[in-house]
NUDONU-178542 format. One record per residue (C-alpha): residue number from 0; residue in three letters; x, y, z. Coordinates in steps of 0.001 Angstrom, whole numbers, plus 524288, in hexadecimal, padded with zeros to 5 digits. Layout:
! NUDONU-178542
+-----+------+-------+-------+-------+
! pos ! code !     u !     v !     w !
+-----+------+-------+-------+-------+
! NUM !  ala !     X !     Y !     Z !
...
+-----+------+-------+-------+-------+
This chain:
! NUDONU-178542
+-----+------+-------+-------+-------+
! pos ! code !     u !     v !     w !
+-----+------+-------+-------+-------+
!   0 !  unk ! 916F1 ! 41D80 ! 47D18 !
!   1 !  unk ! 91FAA ! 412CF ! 47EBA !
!   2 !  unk ! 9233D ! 411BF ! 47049 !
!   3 !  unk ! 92625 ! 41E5C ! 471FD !
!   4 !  unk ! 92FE1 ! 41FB5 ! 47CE2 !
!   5 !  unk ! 9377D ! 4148F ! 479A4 !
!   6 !  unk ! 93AF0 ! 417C7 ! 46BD8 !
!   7 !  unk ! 930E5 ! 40A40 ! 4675E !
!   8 !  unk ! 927F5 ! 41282 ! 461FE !
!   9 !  unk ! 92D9B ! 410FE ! 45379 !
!  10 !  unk ! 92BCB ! 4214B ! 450D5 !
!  11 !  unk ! 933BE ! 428D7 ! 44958 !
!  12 !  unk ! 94123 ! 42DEB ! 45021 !
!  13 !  unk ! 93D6F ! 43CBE ! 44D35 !
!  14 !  unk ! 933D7 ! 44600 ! 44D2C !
!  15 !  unk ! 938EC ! 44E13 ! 4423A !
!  16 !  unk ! 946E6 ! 4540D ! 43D49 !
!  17 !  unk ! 94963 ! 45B33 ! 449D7 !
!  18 !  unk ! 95629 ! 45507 ! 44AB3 !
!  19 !  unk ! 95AD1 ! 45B5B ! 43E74 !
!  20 !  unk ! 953A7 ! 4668D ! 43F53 !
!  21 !  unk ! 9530E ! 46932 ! 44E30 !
!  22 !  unk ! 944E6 ! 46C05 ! 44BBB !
!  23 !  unk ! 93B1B ! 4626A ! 4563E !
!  24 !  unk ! 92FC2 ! 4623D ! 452F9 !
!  25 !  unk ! 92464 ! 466EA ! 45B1A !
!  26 !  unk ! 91A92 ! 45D46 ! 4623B !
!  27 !  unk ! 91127 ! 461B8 ! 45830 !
!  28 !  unk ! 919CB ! 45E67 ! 44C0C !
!  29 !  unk ! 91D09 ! 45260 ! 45140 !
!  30 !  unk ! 90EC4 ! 44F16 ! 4526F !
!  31 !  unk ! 90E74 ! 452F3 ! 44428 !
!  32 !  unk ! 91B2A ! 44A45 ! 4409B !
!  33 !  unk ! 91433 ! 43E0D ! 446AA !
!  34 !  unk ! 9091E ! 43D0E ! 43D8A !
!  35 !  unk ! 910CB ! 439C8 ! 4316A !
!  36 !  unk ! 91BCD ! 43305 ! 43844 !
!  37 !  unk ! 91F37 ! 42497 ! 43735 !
!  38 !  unk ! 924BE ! 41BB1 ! 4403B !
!  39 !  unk ! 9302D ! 412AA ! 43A31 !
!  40 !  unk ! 92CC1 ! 4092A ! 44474 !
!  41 !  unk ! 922B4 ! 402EB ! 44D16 !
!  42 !  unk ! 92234 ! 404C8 ! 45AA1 !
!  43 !  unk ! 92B49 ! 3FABE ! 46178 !
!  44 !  unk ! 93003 ! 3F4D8 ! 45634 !
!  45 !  unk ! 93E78 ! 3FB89 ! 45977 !
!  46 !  unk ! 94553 ! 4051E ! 46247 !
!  47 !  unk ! 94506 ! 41397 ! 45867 !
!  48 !  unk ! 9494E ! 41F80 ! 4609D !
!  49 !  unk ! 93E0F ! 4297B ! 46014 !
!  50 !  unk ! 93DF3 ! 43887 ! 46165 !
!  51 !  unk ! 92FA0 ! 438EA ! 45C7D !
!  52 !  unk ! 929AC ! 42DEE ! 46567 !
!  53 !  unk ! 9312A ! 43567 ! 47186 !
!  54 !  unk ! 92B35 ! 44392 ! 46C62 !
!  55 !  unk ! 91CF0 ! 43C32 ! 46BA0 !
!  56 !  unk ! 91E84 ! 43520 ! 478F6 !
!  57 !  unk ! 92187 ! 44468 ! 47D81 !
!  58 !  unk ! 91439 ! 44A28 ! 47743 !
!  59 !  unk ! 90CC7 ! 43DCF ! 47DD0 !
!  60 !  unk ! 9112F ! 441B3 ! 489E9 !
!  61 !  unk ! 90F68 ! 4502D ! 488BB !
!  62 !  unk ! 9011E ! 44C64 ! 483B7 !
!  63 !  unk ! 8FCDC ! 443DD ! 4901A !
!  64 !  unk ! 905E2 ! 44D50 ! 4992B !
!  65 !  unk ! 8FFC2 ! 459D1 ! 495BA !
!  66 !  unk ! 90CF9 ! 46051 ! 493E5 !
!  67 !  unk ! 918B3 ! 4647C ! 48DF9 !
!  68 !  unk ! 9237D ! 4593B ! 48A4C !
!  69 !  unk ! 92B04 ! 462F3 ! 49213 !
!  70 !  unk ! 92285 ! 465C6 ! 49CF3 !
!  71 !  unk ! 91F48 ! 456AF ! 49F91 !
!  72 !  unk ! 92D8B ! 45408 ! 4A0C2 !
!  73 !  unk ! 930AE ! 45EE2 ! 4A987 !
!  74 !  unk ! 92752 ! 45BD7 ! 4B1E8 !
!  75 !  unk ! 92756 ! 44DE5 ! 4B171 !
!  76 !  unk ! 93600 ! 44C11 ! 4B190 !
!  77 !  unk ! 93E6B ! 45798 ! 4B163 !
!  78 !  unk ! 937E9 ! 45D06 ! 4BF2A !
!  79 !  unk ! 9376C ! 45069 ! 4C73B !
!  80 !  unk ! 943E2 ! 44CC9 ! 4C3DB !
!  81 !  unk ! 94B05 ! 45961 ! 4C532 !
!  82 !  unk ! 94E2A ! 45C81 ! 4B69E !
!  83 !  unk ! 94E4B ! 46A29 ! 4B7C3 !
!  84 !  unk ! 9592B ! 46B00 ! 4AB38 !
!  85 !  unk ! 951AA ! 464E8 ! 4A387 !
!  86 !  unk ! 9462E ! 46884 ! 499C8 !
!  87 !  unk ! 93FDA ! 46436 ! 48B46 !
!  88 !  unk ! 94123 ! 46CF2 ! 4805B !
!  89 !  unk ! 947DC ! 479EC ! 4898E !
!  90 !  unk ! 9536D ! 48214 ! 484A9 !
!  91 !  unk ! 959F9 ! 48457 ! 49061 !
!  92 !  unk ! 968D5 ! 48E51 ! 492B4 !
!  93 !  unk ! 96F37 ! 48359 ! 498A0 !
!  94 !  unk ! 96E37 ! 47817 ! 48EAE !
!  95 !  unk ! 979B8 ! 47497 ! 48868 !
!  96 !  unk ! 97E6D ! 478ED ! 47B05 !
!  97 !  unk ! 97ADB ! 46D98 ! 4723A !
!  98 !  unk ! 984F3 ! 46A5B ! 46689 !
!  99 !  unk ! 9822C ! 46447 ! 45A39 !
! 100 !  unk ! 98AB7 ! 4568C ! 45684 !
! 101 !  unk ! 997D1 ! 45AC4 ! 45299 !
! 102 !  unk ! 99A8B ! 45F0A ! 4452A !
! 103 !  unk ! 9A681 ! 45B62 ! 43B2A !
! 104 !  unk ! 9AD44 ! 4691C ! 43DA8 !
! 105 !  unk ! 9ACD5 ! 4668C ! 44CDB !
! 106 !  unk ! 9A1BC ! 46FF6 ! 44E5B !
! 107 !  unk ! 993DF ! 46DF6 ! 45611 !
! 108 !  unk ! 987CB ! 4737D ! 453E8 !
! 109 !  unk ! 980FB ! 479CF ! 460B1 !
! 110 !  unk ! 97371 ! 47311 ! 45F64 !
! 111 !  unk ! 9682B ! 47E9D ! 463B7 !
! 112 !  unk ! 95F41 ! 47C57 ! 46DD0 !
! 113 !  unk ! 953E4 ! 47298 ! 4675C !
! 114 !  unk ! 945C6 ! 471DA ! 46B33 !
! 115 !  unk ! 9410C ! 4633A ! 469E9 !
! 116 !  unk ! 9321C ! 4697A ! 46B2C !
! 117 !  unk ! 928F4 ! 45DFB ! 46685 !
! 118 !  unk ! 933A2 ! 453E0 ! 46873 !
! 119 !  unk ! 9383C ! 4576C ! 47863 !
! 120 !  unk ! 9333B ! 44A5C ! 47C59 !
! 121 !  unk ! 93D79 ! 44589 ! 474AF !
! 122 !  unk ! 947EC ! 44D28 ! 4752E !
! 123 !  unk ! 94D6C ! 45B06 ! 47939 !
! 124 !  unk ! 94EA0 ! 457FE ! 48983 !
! 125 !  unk ! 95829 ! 46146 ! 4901F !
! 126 !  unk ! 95E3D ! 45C7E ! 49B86 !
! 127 !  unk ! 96A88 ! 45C82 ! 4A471 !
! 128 !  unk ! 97325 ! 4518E ! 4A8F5 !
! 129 !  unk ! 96E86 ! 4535C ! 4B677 !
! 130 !  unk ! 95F6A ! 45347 ! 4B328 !
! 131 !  unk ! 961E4 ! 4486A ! 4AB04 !
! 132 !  unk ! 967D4 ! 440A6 ! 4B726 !
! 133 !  unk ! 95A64 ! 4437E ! 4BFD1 !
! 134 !  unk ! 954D1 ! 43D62 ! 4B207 !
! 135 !  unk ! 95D36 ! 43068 ! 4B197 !
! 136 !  unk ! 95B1C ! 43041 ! 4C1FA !
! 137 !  unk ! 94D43 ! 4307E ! 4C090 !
! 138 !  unk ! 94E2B ! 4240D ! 4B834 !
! 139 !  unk ! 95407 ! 41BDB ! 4C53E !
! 140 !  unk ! 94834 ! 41FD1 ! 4CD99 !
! 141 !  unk ! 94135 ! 41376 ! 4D487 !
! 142 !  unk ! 932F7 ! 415F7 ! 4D9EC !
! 143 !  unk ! 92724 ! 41C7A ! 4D61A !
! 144 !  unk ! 9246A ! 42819 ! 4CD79 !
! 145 !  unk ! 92387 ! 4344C ! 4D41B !
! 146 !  unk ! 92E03 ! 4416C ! 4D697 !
! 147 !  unk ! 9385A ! 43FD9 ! 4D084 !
! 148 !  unk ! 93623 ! 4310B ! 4CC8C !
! 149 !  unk ! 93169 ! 43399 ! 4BF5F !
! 150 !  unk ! 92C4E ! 425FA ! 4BD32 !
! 151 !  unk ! 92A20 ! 41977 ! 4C4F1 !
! 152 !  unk ! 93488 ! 40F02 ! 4C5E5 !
! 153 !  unk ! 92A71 ! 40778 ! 4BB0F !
! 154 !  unk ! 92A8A ! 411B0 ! 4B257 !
! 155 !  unk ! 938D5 ! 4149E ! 4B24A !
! 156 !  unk ! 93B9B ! 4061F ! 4AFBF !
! 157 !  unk ! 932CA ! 40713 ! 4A4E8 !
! 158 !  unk ! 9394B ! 41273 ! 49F86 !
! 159 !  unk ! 947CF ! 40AD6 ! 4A017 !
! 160 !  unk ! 9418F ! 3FD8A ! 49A81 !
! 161 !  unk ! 944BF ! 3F950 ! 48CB1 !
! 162 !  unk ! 9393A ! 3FA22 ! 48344 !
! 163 !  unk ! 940D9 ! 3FA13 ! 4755F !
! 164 !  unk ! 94D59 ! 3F1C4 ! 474DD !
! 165 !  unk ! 9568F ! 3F370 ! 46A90 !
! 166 !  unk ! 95A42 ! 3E826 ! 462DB !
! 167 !  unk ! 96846 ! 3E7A4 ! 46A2B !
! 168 !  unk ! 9617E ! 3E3BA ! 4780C !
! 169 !  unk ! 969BF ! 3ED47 ! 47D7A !
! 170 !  unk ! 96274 ! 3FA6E ! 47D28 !
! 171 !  unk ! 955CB ! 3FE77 ! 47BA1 !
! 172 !  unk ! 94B08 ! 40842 ! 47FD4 !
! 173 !  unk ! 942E8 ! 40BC4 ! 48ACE !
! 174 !  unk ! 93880 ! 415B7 ! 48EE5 !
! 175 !  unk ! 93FD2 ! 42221 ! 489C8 !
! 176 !  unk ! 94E70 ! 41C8A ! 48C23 !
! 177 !  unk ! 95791 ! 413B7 ! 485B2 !
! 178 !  unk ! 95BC3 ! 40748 ! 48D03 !
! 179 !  unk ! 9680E ! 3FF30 ! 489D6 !
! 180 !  unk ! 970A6 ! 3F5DF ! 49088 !
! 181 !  unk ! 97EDE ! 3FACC ! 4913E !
! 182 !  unk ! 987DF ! 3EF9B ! 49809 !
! 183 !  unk ! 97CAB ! 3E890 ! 49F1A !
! 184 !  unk ! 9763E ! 3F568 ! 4A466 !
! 185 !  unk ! 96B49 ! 3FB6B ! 4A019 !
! 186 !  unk ! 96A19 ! 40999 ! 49CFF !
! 187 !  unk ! 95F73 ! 4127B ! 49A64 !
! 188 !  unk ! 95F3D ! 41F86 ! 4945A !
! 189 !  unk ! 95D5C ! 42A0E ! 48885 !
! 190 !  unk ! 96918 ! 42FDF ! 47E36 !
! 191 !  unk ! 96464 ! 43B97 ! 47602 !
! 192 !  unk ! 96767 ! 44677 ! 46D01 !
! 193 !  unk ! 96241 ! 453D7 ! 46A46 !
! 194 !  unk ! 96790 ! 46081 ! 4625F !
! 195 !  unk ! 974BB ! 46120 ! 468B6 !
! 196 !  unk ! 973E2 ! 457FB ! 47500 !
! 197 !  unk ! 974C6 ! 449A4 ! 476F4 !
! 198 !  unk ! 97406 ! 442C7 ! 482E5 !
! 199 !  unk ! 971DE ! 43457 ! 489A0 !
! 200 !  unk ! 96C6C ! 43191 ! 4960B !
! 201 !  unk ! 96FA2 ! 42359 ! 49AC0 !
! 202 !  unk ! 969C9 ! 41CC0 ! 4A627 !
! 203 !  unk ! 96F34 ! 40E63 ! 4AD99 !
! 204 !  unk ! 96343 ! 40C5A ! 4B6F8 !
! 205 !  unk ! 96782 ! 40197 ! 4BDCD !
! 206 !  unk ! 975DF ! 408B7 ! 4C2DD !
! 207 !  unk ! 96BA6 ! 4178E ! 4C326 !
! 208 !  unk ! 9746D ! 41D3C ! 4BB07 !
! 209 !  unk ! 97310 ! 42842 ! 4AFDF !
! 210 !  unk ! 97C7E ! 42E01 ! 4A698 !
! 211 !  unk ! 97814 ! 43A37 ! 49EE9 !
! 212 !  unk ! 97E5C ! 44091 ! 49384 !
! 213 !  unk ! 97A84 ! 44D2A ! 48E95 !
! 214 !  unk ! 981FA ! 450D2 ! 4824E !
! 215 !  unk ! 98207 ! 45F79 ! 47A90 !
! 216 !  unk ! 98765 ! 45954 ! 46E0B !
! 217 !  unk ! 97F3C ! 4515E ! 4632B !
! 218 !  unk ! 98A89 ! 4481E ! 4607C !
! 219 !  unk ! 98E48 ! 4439D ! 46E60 !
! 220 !  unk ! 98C46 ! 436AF ! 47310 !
! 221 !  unk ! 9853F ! 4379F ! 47F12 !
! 222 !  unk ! 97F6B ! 42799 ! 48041 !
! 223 !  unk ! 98F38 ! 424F4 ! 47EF4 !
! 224 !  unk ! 992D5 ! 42D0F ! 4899E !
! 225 !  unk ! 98800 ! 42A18 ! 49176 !
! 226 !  unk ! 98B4A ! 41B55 ! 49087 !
! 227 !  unk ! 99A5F ! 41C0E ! 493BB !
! 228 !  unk ! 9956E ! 424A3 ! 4A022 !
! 229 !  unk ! 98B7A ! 41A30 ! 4A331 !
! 230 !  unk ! 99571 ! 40E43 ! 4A32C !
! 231 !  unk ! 9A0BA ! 41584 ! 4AA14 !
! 232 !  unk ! 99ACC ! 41FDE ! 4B3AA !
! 233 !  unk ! 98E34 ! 41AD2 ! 4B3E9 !
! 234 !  unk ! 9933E ! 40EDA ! 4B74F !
! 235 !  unk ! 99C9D ! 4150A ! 4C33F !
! 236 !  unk ! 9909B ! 41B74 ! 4C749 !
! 237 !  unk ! 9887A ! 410EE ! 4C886 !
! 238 !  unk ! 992BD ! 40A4D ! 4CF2C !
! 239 !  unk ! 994C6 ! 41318 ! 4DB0A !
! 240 !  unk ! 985CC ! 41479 ! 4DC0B !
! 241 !  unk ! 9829C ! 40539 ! 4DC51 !
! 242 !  unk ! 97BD6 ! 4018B ! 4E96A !
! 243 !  unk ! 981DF ! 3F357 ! 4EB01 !
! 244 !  unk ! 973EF ! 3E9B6 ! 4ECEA !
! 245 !  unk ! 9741C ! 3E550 ! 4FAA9 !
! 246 !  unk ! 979A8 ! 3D576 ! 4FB01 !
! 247 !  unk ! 974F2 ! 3CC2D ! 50485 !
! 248 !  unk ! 97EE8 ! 3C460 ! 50990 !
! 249 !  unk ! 97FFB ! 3B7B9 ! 506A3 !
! 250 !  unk ! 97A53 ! 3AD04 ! 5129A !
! 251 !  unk ! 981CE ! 3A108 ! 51184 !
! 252 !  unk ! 97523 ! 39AD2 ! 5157F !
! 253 !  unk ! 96EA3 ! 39D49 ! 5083C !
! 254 !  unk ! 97630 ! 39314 ! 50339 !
! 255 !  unk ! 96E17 ! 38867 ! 50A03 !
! 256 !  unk ! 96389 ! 38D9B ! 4FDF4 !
! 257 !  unk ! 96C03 ! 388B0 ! 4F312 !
! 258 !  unk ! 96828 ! 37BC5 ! 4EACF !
! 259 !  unk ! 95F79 ! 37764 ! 4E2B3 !
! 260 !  unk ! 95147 ! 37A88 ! 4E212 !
! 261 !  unk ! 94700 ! 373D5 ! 4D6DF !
! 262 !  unk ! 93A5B ! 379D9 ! 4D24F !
! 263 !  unk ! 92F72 ! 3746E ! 4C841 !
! 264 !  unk ! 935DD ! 37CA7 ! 4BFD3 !
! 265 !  unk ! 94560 ! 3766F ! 4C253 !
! 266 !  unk ! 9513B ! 378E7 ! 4CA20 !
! 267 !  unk ! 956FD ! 38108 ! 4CF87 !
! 268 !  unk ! 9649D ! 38404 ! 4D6EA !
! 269 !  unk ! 967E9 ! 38E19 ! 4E2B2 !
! 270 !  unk ! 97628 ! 38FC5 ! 4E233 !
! 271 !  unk ! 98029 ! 39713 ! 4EABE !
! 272 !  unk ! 9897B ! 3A08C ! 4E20A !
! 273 !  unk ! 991D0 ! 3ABF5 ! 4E82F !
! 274 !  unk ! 98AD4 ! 3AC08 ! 4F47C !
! 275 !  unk ! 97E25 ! 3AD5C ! 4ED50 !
! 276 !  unk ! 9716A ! 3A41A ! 4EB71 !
! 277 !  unk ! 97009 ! 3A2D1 ! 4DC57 !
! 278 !  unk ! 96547 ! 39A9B ! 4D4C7 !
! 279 !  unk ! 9694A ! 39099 ! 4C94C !
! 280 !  unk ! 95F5B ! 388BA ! 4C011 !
! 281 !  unk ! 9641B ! 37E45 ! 4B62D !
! 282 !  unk ! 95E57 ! 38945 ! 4AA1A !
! 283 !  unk ! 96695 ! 39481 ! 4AF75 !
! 284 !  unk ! 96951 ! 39B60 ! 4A62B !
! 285 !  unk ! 9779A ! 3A289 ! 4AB49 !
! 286 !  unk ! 97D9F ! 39916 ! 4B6CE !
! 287 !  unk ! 9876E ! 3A6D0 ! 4B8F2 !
! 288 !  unk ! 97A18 ! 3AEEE ! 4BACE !
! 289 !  unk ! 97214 ! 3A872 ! 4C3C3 !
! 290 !  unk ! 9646F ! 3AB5C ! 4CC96 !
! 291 !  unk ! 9692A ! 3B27D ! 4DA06 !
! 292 !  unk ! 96271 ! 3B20A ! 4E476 !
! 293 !  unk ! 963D3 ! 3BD5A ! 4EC58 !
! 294 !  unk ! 96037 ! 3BCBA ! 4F978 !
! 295 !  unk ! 955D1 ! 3C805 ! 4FDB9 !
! 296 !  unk ! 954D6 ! 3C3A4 ! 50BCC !
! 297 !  unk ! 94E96 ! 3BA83 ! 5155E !
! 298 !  unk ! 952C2 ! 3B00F ! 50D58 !
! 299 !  unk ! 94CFB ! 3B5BB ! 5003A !
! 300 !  unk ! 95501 ! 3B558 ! 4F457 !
! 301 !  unk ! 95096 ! 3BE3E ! 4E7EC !
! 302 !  unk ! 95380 ! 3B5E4 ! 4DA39 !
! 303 !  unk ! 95ADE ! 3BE07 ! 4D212 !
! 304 !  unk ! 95B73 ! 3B876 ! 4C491 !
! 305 !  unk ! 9640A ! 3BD72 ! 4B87A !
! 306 !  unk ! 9567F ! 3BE36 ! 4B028 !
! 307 !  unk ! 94842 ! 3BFE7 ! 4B58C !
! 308 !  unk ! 94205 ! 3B3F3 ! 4AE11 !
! 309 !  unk ! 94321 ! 3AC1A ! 4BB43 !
! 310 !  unk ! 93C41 ! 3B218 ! 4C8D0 !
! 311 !  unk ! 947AB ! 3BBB9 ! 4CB36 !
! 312 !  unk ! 94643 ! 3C5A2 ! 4D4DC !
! 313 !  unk ! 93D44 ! 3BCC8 ! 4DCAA !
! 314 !  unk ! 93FF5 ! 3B609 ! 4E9D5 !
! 315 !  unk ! 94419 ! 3A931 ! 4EBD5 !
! 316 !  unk ! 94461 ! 3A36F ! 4FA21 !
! 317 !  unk ! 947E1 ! 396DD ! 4FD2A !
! 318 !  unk ! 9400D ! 38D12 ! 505C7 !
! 319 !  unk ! 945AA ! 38503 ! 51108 !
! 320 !  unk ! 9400D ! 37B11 ! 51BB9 !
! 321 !  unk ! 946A2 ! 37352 ! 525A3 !
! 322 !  unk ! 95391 ! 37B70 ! 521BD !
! 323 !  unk ! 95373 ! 375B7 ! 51433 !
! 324 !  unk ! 95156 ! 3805C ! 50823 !
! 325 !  unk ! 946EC ! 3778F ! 500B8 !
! 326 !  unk ! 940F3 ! 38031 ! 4F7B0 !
! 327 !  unk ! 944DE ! 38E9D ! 4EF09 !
! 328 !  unk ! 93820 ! 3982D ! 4EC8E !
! 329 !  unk ! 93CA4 ! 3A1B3 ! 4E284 !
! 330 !  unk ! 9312C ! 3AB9F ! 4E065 !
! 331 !  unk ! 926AE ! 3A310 ! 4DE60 !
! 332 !  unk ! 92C9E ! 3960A ! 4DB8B !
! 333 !  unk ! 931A4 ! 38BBA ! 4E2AE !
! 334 !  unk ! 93D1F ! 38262 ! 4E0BE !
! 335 !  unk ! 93FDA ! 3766E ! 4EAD1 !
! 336 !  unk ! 94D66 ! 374E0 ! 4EF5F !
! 337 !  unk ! 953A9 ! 36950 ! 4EAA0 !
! 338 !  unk ! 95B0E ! 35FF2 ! 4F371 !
! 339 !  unk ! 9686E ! 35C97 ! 4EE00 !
! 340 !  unk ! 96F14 ! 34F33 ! 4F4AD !
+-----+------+-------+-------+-------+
């Protein structure tokens, strides 16, 4: 199933000529179409966008559901999230009028309404901008899975994780979205196109914020727009929203911890920079990036290291008899202060 959802699985893009011929096929024919088809890859030997492995994930789960593509969505995700707009495979009065791309005379086709049948796991979602949002919300939901928490916080991370990277390092894929790196941030989410609608959703997790973009054209750019949104309203957004982390004043009296402290394993120096208690080794690699220490309380300090290789995250206290400091714990290792002359 993994293979599957993250586009690894090496499977053909299509399940037929429905593109051309606005035909899908039925689960059935697809069925049929897999017995003679050939994958151009193996799985995880490279990222291929899949329509097919996305309709087969969809009959898998309509197998060990016991219903409906449709009916396990709507009652799965649709009802506990509110998404009363939305629905698989449904003609319904209010949808927009799709339009074909436009053509050399200036003129657009109006695209009819198409049934995706076989392939709705895949494809062929209706939706609004608002149900969308309660979508993209549910994605920022800490705790465990229940109402209108869809999964646990483990599973969601799992979701947003990259599983496929593409050979830039700068995008890849997770568990049914796309996740790239767009001036140091990192952004989840899903472009698409059907018979006369394109859209992009696009998600920043850490600021919580979502920018959809439904389209009724086939030649509009909806990842472009979505992007230009994300780095200029998306980032006002997440501006005024920002709860500033609570800073503990600096005690003049942490300086008495600064110096030198050795270990089996070397040296290394405590340092006061900016009102701040910062940790320097002779095999730093980035002097202008060093280890924090932030203080956590009680006289506690948290390392906080630009990479995780070292014990970052842990606590580090700092040992003292007869009003000397003589010795630096940090998580489960020691270091003995040094005494300079």
């Amino acid at each position: 199933m993994e293979h599957l959802l993250t586009h690894s699985s090496g499977l053909p893009r299509e399940a037929g000529s429905h593109w051309s011929d606005l035909d899908f096929p039925t689960a059935d024919e697809v069925r049929e179409l897999m017995s003679d088809r050939q994958a151009p890859f193996s799985p995880e030997v490279r990222w291929k966008y899949s329509n097919l492995a996305y309709t087969i994930a969809g009959m898998v789960v309509a197998e060990v559901s016991g219903m409906s593509w449709a009916e396990y969505l709507q009652q799965n995700i649709f009802d506990p999230l509110g998404m009363s707009s939305s629905s698989v495979d449904r003609e319904d009065p209010k949808m927009a009028t799709g339009y074909g791309r436009r053509m050399p005379d200036g003129t657009r086709d109006v695209m009819p309404f198409v049934d995706a049948r076989g392939m709705a796991s895949a494809t062929g979602l209706t939706s609004t901008v608002e149900d969308m949002a309660r979508f993209v919300s549910a994605q920022f939901r800490q705790g465990r899975r229940g109402g209108d928490r869809l999964l646990s916080t483990g599973s969601l991370r799992e979701m947003h994780r990259v599983r496929m990277l593409e050979s830039t390092w700068t995008s890849g894929q997770g568990i049914g979205f796309s996740v790239r790196r767009v001036d140091g941030k990192l952004i989840i989410g899903h472009g698409g196109g059907y018979p006369g609608y394109t859209t992009n959703t696009s998600i920043q997790l850490d600021s919580k914020v979502g920018v959809i973009v439904l389209t009724n054209t086939n030649d509009s750019n909806p990842s472009q727009i979505a992007g230009q949104l994300m780095s200029t309203v998306g980032e006002a957004v997440a501006s005024a929203t920002a709860v500033e982390p609570e800073v503990v004043a600096w005690d003049p009296a942490w300086a008495r911890f600064a110096g030198a402290y050795r270990s089996r394993g070397g040296e290394t120096r405590v340092l006061v920079m900016n009102e701040r208690l910062v940790t320097m080794s002779p095999w730093a690699s980035s002097i202008g990036n060093p280890t924090r220490l932030e203080p956590i309380g009680d006289g506690l300090f948290r390392m906080m290291a630009p990479t995780g290789g070292g014990p970052v995250g842990e606590v580090v206290r700092f040992v003292e008899e007869n009003g000397e400091v003589v010795r630096m714990i940090t998580g489960d290792s020691f270091a003995d202060r040094v005494r300079e002359n």
